[in-house]
C-alpha positions in Angstrom: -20.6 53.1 44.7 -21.2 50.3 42.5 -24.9 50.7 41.0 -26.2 47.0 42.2 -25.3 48.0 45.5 -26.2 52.1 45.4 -29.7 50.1 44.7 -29.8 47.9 46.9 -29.1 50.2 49.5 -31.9 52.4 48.2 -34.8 49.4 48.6 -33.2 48.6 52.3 -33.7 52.1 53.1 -37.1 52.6 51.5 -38.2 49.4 53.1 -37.4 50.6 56.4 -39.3 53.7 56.1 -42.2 51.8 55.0 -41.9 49.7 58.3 -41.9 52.5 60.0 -45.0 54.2 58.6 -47.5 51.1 59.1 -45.5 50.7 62.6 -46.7 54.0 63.6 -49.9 53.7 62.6 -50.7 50.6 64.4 -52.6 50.7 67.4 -51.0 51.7 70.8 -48.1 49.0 71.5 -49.5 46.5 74.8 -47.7 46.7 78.0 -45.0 44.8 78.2 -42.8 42.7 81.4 -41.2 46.2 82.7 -43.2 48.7 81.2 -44.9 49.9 78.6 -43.9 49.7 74.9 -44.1 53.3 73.0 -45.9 53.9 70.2 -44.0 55.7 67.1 -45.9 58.7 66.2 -46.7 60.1 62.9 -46.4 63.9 62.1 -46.3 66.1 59.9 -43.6 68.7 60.0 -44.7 72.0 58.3 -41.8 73.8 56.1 -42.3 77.2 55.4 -42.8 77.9 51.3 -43.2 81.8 51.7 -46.1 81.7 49.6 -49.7 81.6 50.1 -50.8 79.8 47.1 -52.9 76.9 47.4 -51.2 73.9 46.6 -53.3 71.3 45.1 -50.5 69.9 43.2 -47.6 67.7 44.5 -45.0 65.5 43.6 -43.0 63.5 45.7 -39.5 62.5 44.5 -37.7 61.7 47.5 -37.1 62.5 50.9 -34.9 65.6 50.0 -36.6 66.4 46.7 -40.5 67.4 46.0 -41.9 69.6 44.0 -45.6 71.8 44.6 -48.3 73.8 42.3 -51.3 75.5 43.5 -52.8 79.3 42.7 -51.1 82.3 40.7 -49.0 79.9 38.6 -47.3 78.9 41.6 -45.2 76.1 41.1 -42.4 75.1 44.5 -39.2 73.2 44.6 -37.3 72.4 47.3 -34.0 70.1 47.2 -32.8 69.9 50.8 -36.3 68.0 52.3 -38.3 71.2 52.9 -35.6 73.6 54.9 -35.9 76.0 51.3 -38.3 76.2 48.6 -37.8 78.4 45.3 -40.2 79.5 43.6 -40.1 77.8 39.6 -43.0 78.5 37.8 -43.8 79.6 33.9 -42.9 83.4 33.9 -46.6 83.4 31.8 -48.2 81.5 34.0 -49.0 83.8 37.0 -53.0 84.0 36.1 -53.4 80.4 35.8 -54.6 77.6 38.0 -52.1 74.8 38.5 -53.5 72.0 39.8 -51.7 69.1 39.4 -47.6 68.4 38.7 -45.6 65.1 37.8 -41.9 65.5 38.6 -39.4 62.7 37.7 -36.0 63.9 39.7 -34.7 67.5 41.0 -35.1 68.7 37.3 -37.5 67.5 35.2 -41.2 68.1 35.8 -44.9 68.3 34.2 -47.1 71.0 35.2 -50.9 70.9 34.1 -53.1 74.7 34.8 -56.9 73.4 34.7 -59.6 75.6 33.5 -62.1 76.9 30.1 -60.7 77.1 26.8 -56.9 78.1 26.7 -56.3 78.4 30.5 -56.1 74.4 30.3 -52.8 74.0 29.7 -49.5 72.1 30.3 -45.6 72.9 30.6 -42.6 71.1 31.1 -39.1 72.0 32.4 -36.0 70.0 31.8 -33.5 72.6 34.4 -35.4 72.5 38.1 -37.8 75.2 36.8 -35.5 78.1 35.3 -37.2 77.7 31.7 -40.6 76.2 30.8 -41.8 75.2 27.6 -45.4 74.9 26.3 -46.2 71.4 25.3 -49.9 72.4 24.9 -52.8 74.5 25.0 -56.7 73.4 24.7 -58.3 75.2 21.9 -61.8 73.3 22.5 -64.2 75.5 24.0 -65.9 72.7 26.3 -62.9 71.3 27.5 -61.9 71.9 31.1 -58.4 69.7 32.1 -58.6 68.6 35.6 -55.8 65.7 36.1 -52.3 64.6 34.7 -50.4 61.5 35.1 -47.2 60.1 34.2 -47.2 55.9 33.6 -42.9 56.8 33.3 -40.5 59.7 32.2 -41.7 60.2 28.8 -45.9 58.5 28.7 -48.3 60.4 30.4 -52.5 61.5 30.2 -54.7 64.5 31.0 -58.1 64.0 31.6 -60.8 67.1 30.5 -64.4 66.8 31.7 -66.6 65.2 29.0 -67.0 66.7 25.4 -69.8 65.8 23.8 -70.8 63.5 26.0 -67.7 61.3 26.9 -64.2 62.4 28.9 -61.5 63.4 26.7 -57.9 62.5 27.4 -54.8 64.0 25.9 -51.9 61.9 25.9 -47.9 62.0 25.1 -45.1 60.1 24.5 -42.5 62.3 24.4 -42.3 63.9 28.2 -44.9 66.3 27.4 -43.0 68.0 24.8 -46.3 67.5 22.5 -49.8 66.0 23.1 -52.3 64.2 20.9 -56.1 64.1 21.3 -56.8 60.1 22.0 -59.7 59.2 20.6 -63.3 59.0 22.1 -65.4 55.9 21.0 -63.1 53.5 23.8 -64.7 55.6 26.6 -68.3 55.1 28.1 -71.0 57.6 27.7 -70.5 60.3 31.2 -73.6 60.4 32.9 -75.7 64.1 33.1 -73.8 66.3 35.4 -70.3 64.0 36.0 -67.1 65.3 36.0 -63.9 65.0 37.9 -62.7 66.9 40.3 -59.5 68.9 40.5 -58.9 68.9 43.7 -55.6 67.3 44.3 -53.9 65.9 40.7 -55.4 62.3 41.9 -58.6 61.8 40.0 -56.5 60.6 37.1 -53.6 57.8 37.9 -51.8 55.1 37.0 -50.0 52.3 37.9 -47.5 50.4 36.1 -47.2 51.1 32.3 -50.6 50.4 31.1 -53.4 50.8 33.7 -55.3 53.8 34.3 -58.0 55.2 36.4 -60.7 58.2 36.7 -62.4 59.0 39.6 -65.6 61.0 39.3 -68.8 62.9 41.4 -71.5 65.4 40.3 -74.3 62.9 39.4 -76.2 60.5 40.5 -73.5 57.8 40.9 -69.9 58.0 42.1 -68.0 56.3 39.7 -64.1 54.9 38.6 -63.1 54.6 35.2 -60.2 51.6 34.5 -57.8 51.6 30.9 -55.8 48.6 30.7 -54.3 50.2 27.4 -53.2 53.5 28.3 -56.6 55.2 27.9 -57.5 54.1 24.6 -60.6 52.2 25.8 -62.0 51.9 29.3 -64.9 50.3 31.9 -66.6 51.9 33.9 -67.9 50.8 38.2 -70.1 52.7 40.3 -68.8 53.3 44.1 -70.6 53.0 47.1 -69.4 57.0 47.5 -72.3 59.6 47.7 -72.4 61.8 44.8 -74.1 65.1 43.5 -73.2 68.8 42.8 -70.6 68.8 45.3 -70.1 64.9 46.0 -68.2 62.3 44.4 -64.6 60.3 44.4 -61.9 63.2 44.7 -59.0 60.9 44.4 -58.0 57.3 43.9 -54.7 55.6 44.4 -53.3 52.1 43.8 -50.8 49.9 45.4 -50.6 47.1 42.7 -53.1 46.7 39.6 -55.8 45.2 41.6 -56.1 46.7 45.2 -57.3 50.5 45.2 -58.6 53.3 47.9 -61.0 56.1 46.7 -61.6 58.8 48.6 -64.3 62.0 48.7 -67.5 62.7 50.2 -68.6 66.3 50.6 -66.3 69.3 49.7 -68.7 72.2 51.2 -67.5 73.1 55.0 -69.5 71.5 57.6 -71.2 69.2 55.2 -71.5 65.3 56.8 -69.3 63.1 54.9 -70.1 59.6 56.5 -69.3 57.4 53.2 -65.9 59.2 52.5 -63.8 55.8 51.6 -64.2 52.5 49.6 -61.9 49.6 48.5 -61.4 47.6 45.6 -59.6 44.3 45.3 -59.9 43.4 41.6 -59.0 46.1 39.5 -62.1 48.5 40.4 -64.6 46.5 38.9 -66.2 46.2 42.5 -66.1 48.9 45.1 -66.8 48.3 48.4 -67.8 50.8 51.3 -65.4 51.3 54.4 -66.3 50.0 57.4 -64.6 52.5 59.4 -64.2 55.1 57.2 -62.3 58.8 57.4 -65.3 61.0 59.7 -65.0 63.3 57.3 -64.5 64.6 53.6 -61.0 63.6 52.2 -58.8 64.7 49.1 -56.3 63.3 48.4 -55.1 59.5 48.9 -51.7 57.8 48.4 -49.8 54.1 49.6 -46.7 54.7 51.2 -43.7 52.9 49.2 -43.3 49.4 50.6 -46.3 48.9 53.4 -48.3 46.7 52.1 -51.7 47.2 53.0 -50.8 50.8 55.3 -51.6 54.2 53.3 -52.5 57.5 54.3 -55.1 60.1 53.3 -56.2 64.0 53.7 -58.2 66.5 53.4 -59.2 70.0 55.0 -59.9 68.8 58.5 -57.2 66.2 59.3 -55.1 63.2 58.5 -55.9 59.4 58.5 -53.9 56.5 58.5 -55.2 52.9 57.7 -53.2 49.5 58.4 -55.5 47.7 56.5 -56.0 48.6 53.1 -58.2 51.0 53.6 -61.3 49.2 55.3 -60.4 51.3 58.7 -59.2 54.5 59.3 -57.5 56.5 62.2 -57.0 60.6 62.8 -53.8 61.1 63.5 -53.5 64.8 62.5 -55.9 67.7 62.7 -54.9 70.3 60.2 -55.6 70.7 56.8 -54.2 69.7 53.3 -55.5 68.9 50.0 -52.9 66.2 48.5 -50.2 63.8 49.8 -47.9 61.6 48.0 -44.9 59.4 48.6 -42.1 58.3 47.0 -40.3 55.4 46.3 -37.8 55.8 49.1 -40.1 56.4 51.4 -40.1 60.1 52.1 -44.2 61.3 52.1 -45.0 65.0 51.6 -48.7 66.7 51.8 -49.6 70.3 50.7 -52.5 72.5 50.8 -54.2 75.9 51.5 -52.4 79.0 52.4 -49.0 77.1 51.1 -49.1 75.0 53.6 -46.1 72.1 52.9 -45.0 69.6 55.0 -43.4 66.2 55.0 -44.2 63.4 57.7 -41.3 62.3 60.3 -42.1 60.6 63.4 -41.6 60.2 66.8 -41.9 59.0 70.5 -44.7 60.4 72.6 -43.1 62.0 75.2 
């Protein structure tokens, strides 16, 4: 296949899913001149990962292709849209915490393990998992790693909780094959108490080459941090989001460089999370709360390739769809999961607790 067309091909198809996801999120079709119209439904089919790792880290490559991380150095692969997964992780990873992954295709991924001193650390692989390499290990005793992401193949940032009073960031150039300590005077002063949280790899991402954001919680505001230079200096907005020990913006995700969803609220069971989503439409300068928000504490956050204003977030207790850019939000799913993330075909896979994995389909109500 020629590669114009091959891509062409690829965009129609994409674009189609991504019709299909903000169709079936809509509300319920109106009766039409000889009956009703049916509504599409959204699910999400579970495939079985034979693990029970928590998987807070995902990344979505295709419809066929994703790869997972979570608990016990677990890291997941699966090439044939879910039907297997093989297990891939470092062979000297099996104590750490792997919280967040960047994969480019069906071979190449970034994983980074989060915690104190040397347990913050990140690995890369080149053959689908069967040997890892080191690309770094923290050897500063107040850093804790949280998030990781990838602006393309080879230029990516990790995020540690504040040193000395401001985040630090790690960043490479080279597909994580070696990391450099970017340095701290571009980044505002953290306030007592704030941090990110690792939760689901989303409290540090990108979009495009350039821009960059950090969400944050445990202080008296709720705030997001924007780069427009790849981390090297940054502002800073509070969010209409609650914040405190356990409160804050888990995740953030953007559609273009100016229209963002962040998502949080609560993460202790039964804890009210009434404020759990706001919306920015200039860059996250301004934050504002979401009318109809998630009824509940959400973790993870991501737009579906090619909807426009349509994305989808998660979280422990359920699902939610929005058709609006995330001013209003819908349940359409009632069990858990701690990250989701689509890819630019349009396949969308979420992950969680007990390795639970699943990717969305749809359907007609019966």
């Amino acid at each position: 296949m020629k590669p114009m067309l091959a891509m062409v091909r690829k965009i129609s198809f994409a674009g189609v899913c991504g019709a299909v996801v903000a169709a079936s999120l809509a509300a319920p079709a109106a009766a039409q001149p000889g009956g009703d119209a049916p509504r599409i439904k959204p699910e999400w089919r579970l495939t079985p990962t034979g693990t029970d790792s928590r998987l807070r880290g995902l990344a979505a490559v295709g419809r066929k292709v994703a790869w997972a991380a979570g608990s016990g150095g677990t890291v997941l692969r699966t090439t044939d849209a879910g039907r297997t997964w093989r297990k891939v992780g470092p062979a000297d990873a099996a104590g750490l915490e792997l919280r967040d992954i960047e994969a480019f295709d069906a071979d190449r991924a970034v994983v980074l393990a989060i915690g104190e001193g040397d347990a913050s650390r990140v690995y890369r692989t080149s053959d689908g998992g069967r040997t890892w390499t080191l690309g770094f290990k923290n050897d500063h005793p107040k850093a804790f790693y949280d998030c990781m992401t990838f602006s393309d193949s080879r230029h990516g940032l990790a995020v540690s909780d504040p040193v000395d009073g401001r985040f630090r960031l790690i960043a490479t150039s080279d597909a994580g094959r070696s990391w450099r300590v970017l340095p701290g005077k571009g980044m505002p002063e953290a306030l007592p108490g704030e941090a990110a949280f690792a939760a689901s790899g989303q409290c540090l991402v990108g979009h495009g080459r350039r821009d960059v954001w950090l969400a944050t919680g445990g202080a008296a505001r709720s705030r997001v941090f924007h780069s427009r230079d790849r981390g090297l200096t940054w502002t800073v907005s509070d969010t209409p989001l609650p914040s405190g020990a356990s409160q804050g913006v888990f995740a953030v995700a953007f559609r273009d460089t100016r229209h963002g969803i962040a998502v949080g609220g609560d993460y202790r069971p039964g804890e009210p999370s009434p404020s759990a989503a706001a919306t920015t439409s200039d860059g996250g300068r301004t934050w504002h709360l979401a009318p109809r928000p998630p009824a509940e504490y959400r973790s993870g956050v991501t737009w579906p390739a090619y909807t426009g204003p349509a994305a989808l977030a998660v979280g422990p207790t359920g699902s939610d769809g929005t058709l609006d850019g995330g001013r209003s939000w819908t349940r359409f799913d009632t069990g858990g999961f701690d990250t989701v993330d689509c890819a630019s075909d349009g396949g969308c896979w979420a992950t969680g607790e007990k390795g639970r994995a699943a990717r969305l389909t749809f359907s007609l109500p019966r």
